[in-house]
Structure formats: C-alpha cells, structure tokens
C-alpha positions in Angstrom: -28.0 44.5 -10.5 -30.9 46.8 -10.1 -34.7 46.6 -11.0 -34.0 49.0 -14.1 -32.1 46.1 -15.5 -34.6 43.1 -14.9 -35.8 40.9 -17.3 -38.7 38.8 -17.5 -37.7 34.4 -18.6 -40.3 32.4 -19.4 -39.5 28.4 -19.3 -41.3 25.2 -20.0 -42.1 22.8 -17.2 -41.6 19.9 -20.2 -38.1 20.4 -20.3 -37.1 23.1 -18.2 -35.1 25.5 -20.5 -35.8 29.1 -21.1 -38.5 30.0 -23.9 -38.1 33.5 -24.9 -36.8 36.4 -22.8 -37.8 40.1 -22.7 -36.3 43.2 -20.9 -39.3 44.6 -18.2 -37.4 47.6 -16.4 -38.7 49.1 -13.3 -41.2 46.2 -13.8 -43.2 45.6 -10.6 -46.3 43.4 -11.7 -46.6 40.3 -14.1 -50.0 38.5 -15.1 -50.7 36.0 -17.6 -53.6 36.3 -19.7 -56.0 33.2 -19.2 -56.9 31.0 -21.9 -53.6 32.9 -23.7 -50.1 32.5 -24.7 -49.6 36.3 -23.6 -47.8 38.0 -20.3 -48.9 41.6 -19.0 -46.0 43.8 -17.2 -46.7 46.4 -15.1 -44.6 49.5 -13.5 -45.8 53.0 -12.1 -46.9 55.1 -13.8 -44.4 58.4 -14.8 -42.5 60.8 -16.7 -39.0 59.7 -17.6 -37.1 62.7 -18.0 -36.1 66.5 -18.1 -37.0 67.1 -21.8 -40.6 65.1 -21.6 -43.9 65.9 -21.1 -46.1 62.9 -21.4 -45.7 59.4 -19.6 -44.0 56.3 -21.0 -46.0 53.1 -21.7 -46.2 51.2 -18.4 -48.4 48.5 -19.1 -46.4 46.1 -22.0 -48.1 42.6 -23.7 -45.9 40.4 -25.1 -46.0 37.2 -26.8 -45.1 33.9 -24.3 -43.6 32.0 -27.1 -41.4 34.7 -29.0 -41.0 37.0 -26.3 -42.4 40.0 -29.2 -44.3 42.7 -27.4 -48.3 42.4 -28.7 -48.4 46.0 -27.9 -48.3 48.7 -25.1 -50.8 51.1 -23.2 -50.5 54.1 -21.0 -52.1 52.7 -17.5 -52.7 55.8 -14.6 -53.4 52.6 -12.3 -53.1 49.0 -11.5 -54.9 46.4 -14.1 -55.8 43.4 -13.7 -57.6 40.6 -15.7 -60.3 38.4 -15.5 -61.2 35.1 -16.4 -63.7 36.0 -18.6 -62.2 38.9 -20.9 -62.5 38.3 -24.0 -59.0 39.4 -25.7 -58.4 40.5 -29.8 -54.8 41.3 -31.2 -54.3 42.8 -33.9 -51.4 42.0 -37.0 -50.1 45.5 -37.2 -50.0 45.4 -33.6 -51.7 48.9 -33.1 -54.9 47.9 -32.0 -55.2 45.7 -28.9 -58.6 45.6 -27.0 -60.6 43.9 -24.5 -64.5 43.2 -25.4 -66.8 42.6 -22.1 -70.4 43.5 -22.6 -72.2 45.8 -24.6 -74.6 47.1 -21.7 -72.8 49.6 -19.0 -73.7 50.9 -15.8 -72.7 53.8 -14.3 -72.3 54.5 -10.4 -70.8 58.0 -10.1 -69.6 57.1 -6.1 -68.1 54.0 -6.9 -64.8 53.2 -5.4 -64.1 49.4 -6.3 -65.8 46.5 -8.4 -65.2 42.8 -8.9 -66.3 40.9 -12.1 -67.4 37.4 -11.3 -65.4 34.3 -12.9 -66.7 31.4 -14.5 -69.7 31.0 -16.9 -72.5 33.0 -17.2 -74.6 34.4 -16.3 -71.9 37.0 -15.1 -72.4 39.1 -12.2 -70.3 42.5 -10.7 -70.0 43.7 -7.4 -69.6 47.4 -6.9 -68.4 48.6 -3.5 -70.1 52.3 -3.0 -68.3 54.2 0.0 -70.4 56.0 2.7 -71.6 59.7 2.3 -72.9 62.0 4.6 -76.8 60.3 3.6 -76.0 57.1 3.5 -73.7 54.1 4.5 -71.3 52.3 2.2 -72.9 49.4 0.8 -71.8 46.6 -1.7 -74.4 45.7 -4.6 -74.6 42.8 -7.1 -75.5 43.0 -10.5 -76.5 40.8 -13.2 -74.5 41.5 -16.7 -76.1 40.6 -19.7 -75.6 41.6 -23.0 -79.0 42.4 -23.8 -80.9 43.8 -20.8 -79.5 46.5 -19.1 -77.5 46.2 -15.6 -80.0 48.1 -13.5 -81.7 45.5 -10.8 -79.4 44.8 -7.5 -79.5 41.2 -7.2 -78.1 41.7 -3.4 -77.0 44.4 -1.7 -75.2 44.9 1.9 -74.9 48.6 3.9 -72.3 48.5 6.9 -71.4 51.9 8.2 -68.1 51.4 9.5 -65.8 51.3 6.1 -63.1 52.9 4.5 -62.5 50.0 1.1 -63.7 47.2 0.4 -62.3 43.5 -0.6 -63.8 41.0 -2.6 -63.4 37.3 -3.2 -65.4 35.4 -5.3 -65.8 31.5 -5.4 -64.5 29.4 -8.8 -68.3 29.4 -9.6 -69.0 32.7 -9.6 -72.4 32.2 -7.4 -70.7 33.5 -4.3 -68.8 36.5 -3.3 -67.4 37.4 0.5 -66.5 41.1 0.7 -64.6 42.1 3.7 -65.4 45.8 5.0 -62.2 47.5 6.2 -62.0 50.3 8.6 -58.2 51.4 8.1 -58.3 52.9 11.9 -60.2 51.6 14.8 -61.8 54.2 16.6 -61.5 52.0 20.1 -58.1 51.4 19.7 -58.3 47.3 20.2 -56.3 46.5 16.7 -53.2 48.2 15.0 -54.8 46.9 11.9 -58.0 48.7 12.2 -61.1 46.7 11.9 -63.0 43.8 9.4 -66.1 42.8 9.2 -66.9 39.8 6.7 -70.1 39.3 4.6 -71.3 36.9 2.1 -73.4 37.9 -1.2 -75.2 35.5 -3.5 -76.1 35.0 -7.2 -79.9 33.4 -5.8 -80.2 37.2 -3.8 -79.2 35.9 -0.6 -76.9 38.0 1.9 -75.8 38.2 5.6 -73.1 39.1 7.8 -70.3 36.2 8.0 -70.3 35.2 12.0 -66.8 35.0 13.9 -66.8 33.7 17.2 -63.4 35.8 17.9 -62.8 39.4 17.4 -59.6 40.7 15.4 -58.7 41.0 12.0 -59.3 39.2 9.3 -55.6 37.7 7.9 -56.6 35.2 4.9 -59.5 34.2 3.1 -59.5 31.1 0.8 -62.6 29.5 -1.4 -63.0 25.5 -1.4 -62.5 24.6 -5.2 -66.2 23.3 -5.3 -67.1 26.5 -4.4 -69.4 25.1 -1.7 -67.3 26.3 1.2 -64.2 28.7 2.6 -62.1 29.0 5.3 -61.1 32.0 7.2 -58.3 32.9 9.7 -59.3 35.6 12.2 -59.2 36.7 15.8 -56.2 38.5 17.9 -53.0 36.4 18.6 -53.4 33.4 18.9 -55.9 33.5 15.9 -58.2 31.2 15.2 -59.7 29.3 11.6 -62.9 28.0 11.1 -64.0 26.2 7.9 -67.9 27.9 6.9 -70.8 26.6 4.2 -72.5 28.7 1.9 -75.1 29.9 4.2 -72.4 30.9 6.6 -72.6 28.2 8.7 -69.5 26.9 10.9 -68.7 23.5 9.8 -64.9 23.2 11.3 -62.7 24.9 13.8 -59.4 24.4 13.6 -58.7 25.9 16.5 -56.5 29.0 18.0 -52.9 29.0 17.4 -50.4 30.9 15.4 -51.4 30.9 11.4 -52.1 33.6 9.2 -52.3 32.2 5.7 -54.9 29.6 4.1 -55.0 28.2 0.6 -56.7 25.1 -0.6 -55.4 22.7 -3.2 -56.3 22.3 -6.3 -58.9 19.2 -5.6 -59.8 20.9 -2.1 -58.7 17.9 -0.5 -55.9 19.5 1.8 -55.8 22.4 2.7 -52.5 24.4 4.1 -52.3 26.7 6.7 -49.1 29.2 6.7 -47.7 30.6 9.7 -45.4 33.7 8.3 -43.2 35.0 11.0 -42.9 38.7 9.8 -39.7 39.5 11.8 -37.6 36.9 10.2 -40.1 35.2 7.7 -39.9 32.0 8.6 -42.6 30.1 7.4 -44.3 27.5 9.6 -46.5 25.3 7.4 -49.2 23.1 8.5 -51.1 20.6 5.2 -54.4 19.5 6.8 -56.4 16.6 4.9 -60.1 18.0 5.1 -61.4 14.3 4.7 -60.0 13.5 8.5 -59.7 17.0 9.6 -56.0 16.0 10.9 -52.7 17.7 10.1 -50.9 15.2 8.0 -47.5 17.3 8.0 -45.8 20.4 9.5 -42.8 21.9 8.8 -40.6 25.5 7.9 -40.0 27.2 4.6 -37.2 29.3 5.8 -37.3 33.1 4.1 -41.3 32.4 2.4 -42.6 35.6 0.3 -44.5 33.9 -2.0 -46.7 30.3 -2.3 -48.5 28.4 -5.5 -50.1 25.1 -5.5 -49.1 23.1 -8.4 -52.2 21.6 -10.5 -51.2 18.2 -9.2 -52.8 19.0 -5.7 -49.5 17.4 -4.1 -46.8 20.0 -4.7 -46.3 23.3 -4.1 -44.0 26.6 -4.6 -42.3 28.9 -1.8 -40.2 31.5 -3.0 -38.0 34.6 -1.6 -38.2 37.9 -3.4 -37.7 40.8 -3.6 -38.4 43.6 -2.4 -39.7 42.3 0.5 -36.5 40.0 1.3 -33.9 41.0 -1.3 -31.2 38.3 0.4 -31.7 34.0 -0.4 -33.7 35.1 -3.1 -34.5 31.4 -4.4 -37.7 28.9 -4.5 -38.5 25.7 -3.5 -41.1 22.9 -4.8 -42.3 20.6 -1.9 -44.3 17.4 -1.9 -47.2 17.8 0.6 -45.0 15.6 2.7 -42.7 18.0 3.9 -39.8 16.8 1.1 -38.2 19.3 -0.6 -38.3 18.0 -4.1 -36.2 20.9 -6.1 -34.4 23.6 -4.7 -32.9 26.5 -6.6 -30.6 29.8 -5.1 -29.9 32.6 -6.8 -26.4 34.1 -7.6 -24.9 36.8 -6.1 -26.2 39.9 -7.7 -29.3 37.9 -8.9 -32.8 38.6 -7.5 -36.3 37.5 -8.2 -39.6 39.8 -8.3 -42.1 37.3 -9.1 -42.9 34.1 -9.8 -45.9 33.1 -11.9 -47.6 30.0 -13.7 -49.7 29.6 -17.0 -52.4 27.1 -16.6 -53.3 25.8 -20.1 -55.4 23.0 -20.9 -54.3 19.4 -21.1 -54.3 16.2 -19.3 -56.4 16.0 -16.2 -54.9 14.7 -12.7 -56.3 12.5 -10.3 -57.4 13.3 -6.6 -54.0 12.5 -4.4 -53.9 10.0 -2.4 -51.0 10.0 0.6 -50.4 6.8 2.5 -50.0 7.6 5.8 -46.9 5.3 6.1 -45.2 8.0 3.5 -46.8 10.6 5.3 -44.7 9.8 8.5 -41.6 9.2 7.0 -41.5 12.4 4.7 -42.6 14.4 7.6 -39.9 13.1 9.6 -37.6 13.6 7.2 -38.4 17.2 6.8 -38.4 17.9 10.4 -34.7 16.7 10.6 -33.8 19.3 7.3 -35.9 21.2 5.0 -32.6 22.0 3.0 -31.7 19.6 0.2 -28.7 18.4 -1.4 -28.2 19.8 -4.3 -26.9 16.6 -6.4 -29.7 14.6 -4.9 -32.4 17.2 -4.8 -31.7 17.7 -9.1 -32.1 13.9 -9.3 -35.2 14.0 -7.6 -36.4 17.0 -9.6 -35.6 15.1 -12.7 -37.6 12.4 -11.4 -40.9 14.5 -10.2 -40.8 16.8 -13.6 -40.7 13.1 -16.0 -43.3 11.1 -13.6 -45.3 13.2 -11.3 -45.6 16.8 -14.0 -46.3 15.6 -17.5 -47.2 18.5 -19.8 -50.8 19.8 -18.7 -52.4 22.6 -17.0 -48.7 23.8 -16.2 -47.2 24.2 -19.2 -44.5 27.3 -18.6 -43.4 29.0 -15.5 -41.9 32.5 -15.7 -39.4 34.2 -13.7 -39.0 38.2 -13.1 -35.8 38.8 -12.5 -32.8 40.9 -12.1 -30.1 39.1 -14.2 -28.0 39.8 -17.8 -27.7 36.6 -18.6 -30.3 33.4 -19.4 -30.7 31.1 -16.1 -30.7 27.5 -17.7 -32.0 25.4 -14.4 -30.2 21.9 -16.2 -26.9 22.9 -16.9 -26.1 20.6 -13.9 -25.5 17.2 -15.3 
C-alpha cells in the first residue's frame, strides 16, 4: 500500500478495539484538538489535476467518535494548535472558527511566534529576523483582551540568526528560544550554530550558559515548570539540568545522548541515544530524586517516543517515512520490560502515532523498588523482544490494572492499511 491509500483508526485504551475510521490520503500530519473529541489532518498543500485550477482542501477536522469530518479548510502552510484556542463548530458544518483575542498586533518583519500555554494572563513571543539596521531579536508580549498588545514585556537581540525555536514551560511563565544559524561561518559544526536564551513573564532575560560548545540536540521542560534540561556539546555531548534563572543544577555528564523528555510527574527523566545509521535507540531512565540511572537498555528501529500519563510507561514506535521496514510500536515499563509489542503486516505501515489526553482519574507519583528495578533491567538487557503469547497476557494485565480509563482515553493510528487492525483478535 501507498500513502494515497492511508487511513487514519482511532481506538480506545478501555478496551482496545477500533472507534471510528476515516480515509486521510497523502496525509502527513495528525493533531488532536485539546480539551476536544476532534483530530486535525494535514497534507501539502496542491493542485490535483490537469483540468483544475484551485487547491484541494488539505487541512480536514473530523469527529473522534463517529469518524464525520467537522469540516475542511484550504491551509498554504503547516498549523498547529494551542492549548488555549478556543474552538466553535458549527451544525451545518460550514462554519468552523477559532476565537483567540479581540486585540491584534501587527509586526510587518515577523518570521515566527509562539503563544504561551496555560492560564492567563497569556503571553506571545514573536521572533523578528535581522535587517541591514538591526539584529534579529525575540520579544514578549502580554495579550489581553482589553488593552492593546503594544509593551515588550522582554525582549533578546542576537546577531547571528537565521530562525528561531521556541519552547515554553507547562506554566506559560517561561520560554527558551534557541537562535539558529543554518551555516557556521567557522566551519566547527555541520549543523551550523545555537545559541540558547531564556525569556520571562516577570521581564527577566539572559543568555542560557553551556560549558561545551556544539549544537543544541533536545530541549525538555520539568513539568513544574521550575526547571529544564538540555543536551549539547560536540560528540560526546553533554546534559546539564538548569533552574529558572539559568543556573546549572546537574550535569549528567558527556557521553552519547541526543534526546531528553521528562515524565509526566518529572520524577524520571529519559535520555535517548538515537543511532541515526541504523536507529537503534539506546535508552537511559534517570530518577532525578537520586540523580542515578535506574535502567538502560535498546529500542531497536525508534522513530517516535510518548510518555504515557502514568509516569511509568512509555511508547517507541517505527514509521514511516523515516524507516518504512518493522514498522510496529512498543509500550515499556520504565524498567526495561517490554509490556506489549505489536508488528505490522507486510504491506502495512504506520505514519504517526498520537494520544488524546482527556480528563479523568488522577495517578499517583511512581514509585520503583529498586529490587524490581534490577530484575527488570536485567531482564531487558538479556532481550528487549517479547513473546508474543506472553507479551498479550501481560498487556491484558497492564491495560485492566496499571491504565484505567483517564487522561488516555483513545490512541490513534495513521496508517497505510484497507482493512480495520483489531489489536485483540488474539485470544
């Protein structure tokens, strides 16, 4: 199959049978809209056929639970959605909108933005690139409703940038925006060059310090929104754990990682070693408490990662494009276990691989013995590939006890396949 024939399967975590289906050809993005029972696809944007002169809807909405399409938009670029957007659908389906603010601003030179999450009072980012007067610069702004989005609350110039990334904390008081120069004038990095600094709701800003020159690889904020970890620095790179006021708090030290997300409760934190030749994902689970590894082990073929709301298990799948063989995923226990394990068919490929976090029952912080700990890892280090009779039994096991319904409650799959995938036809 092909991605002109891919279809988008939505199931619930409950019981782990499809809810609705929906074709999504040449499909190359999905989002779920938060606080919504409603997917966003997207594909590039073009004119399909000899005999037509305007572009075909590429960005489609459609209803989680039916799989209807809500409604469909003509998108010259990549969207995305935030936390915060307020969302209004329509009956007769021809009017779909998205109400933010009633105050604007307008920047003529901008390149990029960033809408803080969170409550408000909200707050944008706008990345302005550098001119012939002046050097690119990255300015904060307070939105209101009422008074108009006029005063910088902070503001950073750096002359050496091409674009601009931002990542803001959960809160929505903190933003790092990395400076990227696409092509390093000295010739030191094939990546070009990054420079990290960190922007504040209270006015305060400063360059992010990094004891070790190199690129910038991952950036992750701590769920409290109190702290963040960055990997940086030329092979072997190096990660360092940083407070609001920029402040080195941890170093884990050089070696080989490139990837760094924090759980859900920010009480482990994994660092991802991606081999990009063969993909072979070295995975290291640190508990921040101790600051100790607690487990390492290999995701064979990773493309993709997702913490699960528990804090304690996680996703690694293959897709495609990027690996369009073993296209599969896994869930793991923090441990090292595999817990489930599912391969596609021949002629069967996956895309994507997304959650929708709805409200519901709250979990508690995780707590590993270490005795488990040891075992699990052990076991792990000896095979990360599961049985499949006793990997379903297990799964069986973790969906009933350790997943009741809550902030996960369906899962979707992009993929290229004519017929449903039922994950329990296995008795």
């Amino acid at each position: 199959m092909n991605k002109c024939s891919s279809i988008c399967v939505v199931f619930s975590t409950e019981t782990w049978q499809a809810v609705s289906k929906f074709p999504a050809p040449n499909c190359e993005h999905i989002s779920f809209v938060p606080g919504r029972r409603l997917l966003c696809t997207w594909r590039q944007y073009a004119v399909y056929g000899l005999q037509k002169t305007t572009p075909e809807p590429n960005l489609h909405v459609f209803n989680v639970d039916t799989g209807e399409k809500v409604s469909q938009f003509i998108s010259t670029r990549e969207n995305y959605w935030f936390e915060n957007f307020d969302v209004s659908a329509y009956e007769d389906n021809n009017f779909f909108r998205v109400r933010i603010y009633k105050q604007k601003l307008v920047l003529k030179t901008m390149s990029d933005f960033s809408l803080s999450p969170g409550q408000p009072p909200y707050h944008i980012v706008c990345y302005i690139p550098a001119s012939s007067a002046r050097p690119a610069s990255a300015r904060m702004y307070a939105c209101g409703l009422t008074e108009p989005v006029s005063n910088i609350i902070a503001s950073r110039s750096f002359f050496q940038a091409d674009h601009a990334k931002m990542h803001w904390n959960r809160k929505g008081s903190a933003v790092l925006v990395m400076a990227v120069v696409d092509v390093d004038a000295q010739g030191t990095s094939y990546y070009g060059k990054e420079n990290l600094y960190l922007l504040r709701t209270n006015g305060e800003g400063c360059m992010v310090p990094l004891n070790k020159d190199g690129p910038i690889y991952s950036i992750d904020w701590h769920p409290n929104s109190q702290l963040f970890c960055v990997v940086y620095g030329f092979m072997p790179p190096k990660a360092a754990l940083l407070n609001l006021n920029a402040e080195m708090l941890y170093d884990f030290g050089p070696g080989p990682k490139n990837l760094v997300y924090f759980n859900p409760f920010g009480n482990n934190i994994l660092l991802q070693i991606s081999n990009t030749l063969v993909i072979a994902a070295f995975i290291m689970i640190w508990a921040l408490k101790d600051k100790k590894a607690i487990c390492k082990f290999i995701a064979e073929d990773t493309t993709l990662f997702h913490w699960f709301a528990d804090g304690q298990h996680f996703v690694t799948a293959t897709t495609t494009p990027r690996l369009r063989v073993n296209n599969g995923y896994k869930i793991w226990h923090i441990s090292g276990r595999t817990v489930y394990e599912y391969k596609c068919p021949v002629g069967e490929e996956i895309y994507d691989l997304q959650f929708l976090h709805t409200p519901g029952e709250e979990y508690t912080v995780p707590a590993i013995p270490e005795a488990c700990v040891a075992a699990s890892a052990h076991q792990a280090s000896v095979s990360s590939t599961s049985v499949p009779g006793k990997s379903w039994v297990s799964f069986q096991k973790f969906r009933r006890s350790t997943l009741p319904r809550s902030r996960f409650d369906s899962f979707i799959l992009q993929q290229s396949v004519s017929e449903l995938i039922v994950h329990n036809k296995r008795s």
